[in-house]
DOTI-764269 format. One line per 3 residues: for each residue x, y, z of N, C-alpha, C. Coordinates in steps of 0.2 Angstrom, whole numbers. Example, Ala and Ser with C-alpha at 12.3 -4.5 7.8 and 13.67 -1.06 7.14 Angstrom:
66,-28,39,62,-22,39,66,-16,39  64,-11,35,68,-5,36,64,0,39
% end
This chain:
-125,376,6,-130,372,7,-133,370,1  -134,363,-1,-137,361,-7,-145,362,-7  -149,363,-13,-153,363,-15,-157,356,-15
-152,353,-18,-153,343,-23,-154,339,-16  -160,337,-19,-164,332,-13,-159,326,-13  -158,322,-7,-155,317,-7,-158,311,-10
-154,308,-13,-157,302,-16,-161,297,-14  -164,292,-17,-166,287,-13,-160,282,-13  -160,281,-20,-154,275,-17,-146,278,-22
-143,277,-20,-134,279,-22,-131,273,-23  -128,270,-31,-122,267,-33,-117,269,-32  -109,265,-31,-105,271,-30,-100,263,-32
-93,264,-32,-89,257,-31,-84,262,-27  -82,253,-23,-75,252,-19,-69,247,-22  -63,250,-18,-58,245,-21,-59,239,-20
-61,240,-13,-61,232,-9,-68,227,-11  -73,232,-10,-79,226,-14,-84,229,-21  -80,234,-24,-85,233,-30,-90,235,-30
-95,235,-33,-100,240,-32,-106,240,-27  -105,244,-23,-109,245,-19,-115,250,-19  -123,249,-16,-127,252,-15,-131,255,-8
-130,262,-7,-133,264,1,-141,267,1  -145,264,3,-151,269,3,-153,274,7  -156,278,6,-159,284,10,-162,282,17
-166,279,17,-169,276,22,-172,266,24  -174,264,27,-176,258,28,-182,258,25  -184,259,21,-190,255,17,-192,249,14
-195,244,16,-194,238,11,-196,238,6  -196,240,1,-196,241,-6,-187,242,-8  -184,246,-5,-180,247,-8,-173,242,-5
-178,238,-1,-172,230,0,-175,227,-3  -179,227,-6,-183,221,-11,-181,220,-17  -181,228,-18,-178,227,-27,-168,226,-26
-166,228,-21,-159,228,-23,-157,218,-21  -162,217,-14,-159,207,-16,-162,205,-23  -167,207,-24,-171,205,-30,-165,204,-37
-159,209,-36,-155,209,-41,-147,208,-36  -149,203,-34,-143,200,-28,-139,205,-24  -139,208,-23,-136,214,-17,-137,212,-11
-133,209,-7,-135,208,0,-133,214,5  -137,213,9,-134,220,15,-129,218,21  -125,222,20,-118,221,25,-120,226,31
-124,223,35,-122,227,42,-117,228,43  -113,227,46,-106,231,46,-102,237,43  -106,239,36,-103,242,33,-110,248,31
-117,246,33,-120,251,32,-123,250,24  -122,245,18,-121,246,11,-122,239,9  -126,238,3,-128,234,0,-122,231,-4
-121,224,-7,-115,223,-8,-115,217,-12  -113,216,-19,-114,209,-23,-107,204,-21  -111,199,-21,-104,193,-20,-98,194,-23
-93,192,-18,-88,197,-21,-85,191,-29  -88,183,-29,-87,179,-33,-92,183,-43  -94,188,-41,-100,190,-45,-93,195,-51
-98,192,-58,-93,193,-63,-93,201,-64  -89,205,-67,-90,213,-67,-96,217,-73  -96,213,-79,-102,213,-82,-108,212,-78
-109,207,-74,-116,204,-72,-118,209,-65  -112,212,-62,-111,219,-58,-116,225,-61  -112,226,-66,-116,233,-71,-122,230,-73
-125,226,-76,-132,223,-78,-135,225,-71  -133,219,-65,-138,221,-59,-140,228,-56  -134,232,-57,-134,240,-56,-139,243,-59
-138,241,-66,-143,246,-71,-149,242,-71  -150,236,-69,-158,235,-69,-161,238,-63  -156,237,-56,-160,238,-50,-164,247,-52
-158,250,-55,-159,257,-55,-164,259,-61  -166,255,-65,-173,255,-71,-177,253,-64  -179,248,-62,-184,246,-58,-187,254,-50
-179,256,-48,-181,262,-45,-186,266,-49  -180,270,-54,-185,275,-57,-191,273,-60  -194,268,-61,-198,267,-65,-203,266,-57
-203,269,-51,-204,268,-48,-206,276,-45  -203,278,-48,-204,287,-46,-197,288,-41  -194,283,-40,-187,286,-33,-182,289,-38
-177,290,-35,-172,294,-37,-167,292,-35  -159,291,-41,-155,284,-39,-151,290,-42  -144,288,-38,-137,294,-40,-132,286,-41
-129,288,-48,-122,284,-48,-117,287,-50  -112,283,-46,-105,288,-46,-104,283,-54  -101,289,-57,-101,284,-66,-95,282,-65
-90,283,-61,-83,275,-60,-86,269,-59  -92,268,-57,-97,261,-56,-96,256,-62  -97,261,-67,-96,257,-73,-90,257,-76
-86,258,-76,-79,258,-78,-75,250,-76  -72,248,-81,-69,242,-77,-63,241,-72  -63,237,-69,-60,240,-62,-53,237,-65
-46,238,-60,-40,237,-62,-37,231,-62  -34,226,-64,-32,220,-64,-29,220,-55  -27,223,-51,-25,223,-46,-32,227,-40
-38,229,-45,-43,230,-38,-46,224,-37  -54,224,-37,-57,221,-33,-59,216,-35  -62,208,-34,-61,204,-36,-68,202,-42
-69,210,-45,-75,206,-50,-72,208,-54  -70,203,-58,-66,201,-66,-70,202,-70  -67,204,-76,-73,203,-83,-75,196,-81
-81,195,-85,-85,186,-85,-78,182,-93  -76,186,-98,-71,183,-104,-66,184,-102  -63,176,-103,-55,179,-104,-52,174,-109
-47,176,-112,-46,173,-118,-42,165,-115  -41,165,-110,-40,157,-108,-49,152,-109  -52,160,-108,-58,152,-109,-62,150,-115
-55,155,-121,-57,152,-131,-62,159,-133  -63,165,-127,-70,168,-130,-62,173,-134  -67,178,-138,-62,182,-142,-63,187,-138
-56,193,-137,-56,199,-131,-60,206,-136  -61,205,-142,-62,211,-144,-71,210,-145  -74,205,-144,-80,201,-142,-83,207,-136
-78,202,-131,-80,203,-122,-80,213,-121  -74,213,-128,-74,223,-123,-80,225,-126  -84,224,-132,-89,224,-136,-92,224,-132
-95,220,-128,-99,217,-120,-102,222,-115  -93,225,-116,-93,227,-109,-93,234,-111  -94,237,-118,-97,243,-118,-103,243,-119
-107,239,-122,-113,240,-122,-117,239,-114  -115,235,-110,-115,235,-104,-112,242,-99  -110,245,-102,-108,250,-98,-111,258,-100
-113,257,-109,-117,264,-109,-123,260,-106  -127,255,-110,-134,253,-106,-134,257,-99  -130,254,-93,-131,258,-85,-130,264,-86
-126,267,-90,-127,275,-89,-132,279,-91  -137,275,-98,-141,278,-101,-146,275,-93  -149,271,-91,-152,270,-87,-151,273,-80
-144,276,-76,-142,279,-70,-144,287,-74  -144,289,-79,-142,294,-80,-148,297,-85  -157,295,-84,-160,298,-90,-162,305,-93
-159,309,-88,-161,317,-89,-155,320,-94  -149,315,-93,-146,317,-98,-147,316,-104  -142,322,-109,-147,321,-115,-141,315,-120
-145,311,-127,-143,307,-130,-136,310,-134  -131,309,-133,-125,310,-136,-128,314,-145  -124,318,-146,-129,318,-155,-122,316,-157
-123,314,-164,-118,312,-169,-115,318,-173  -110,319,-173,-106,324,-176,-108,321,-184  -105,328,-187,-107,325,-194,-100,325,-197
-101,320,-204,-95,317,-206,-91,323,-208  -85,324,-210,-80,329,-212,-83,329,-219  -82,334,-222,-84,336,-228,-79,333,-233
-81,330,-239,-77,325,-242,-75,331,-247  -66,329,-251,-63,333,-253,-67,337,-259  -69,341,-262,-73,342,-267,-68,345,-275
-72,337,-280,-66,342,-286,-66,348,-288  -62,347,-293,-61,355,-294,-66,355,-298  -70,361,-300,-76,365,-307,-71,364,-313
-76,360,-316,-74,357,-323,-77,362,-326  -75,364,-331,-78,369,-335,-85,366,-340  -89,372,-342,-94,368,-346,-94,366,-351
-98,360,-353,-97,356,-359,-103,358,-362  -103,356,-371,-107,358,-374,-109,363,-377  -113,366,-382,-115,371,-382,-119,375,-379
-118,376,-373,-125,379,-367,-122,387,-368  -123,391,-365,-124,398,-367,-124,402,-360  -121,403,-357,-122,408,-350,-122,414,-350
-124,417,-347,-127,425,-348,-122,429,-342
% end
């Protein structure tokens, strides 16, 4: 038996629609902020769900504001981090928004789409701690020149 309180609201993706959102209970707060950031709800399916025409960057942006807007709220949001990941050229039908037929450059858009994808994780995921920077490898060191001069050592 778990300990960990249920969430209020949970991201997660699917093959067939992309990222999808379920909340805990029927609150309106918590359908206000997720249409507020285009999520419509799919009776049928139980889960909040962006137009499947909605570009995959603009996916991860809506994800990570709604989920800044939770927290900053005092709720508590669970995201499966494959949310962010970009999907497969044979999944779902949110594409990157670049593609090099439309003249942008590709190393531009992945530039894009990572800062897009840490931004939602630093925002899905505040408790964690900030990556620390390894330090650089120790550069080769010359060899000990012998002393110049007439100094004097003891």
């Amino acid at each position: 038996m778990s300990s960990q309180p249920e969430p209020d609201v949970a991201f997660g993706t699917t093959r067939d629609f992309g990222i999808a959102a379920a909340v805990a209970d029927d609150r309106p707060f918590l359908d206000e902020v997720l249409r507020k950031h285009h999520f419509a709800f799919e009776a049928r399916l139980n889960v909040y769900l962006l137009p499947p025409e909605t570009a995959y960057d603009v996916t991860v942006k809506n994800m990570a504001a709604a989920t800044r807007e939770f927290q900053a709220a005092g709720l508590s949001v669970a995201a499966d981090p494959r949310a962010v990941v970009p999907p497969h050229p044979d999944g779902p039908a949110h594409a990157p928004a670049h593609s090099e037929a439309a003249g942008s450059d590709p190393q531009e858009g992945r530039r894009g789409d990572h800062a897009a994808r840490s931004h939602a994780a630093r925002a899905a995921s505040p408790q964690r701690p900030a990556p620390t920077q390894k330090p650089a490898p120790p550069s080769p060191r010359a060899a000990p020149q012998p002393p110049t001069g007439n100094r004097r050592t003891r």
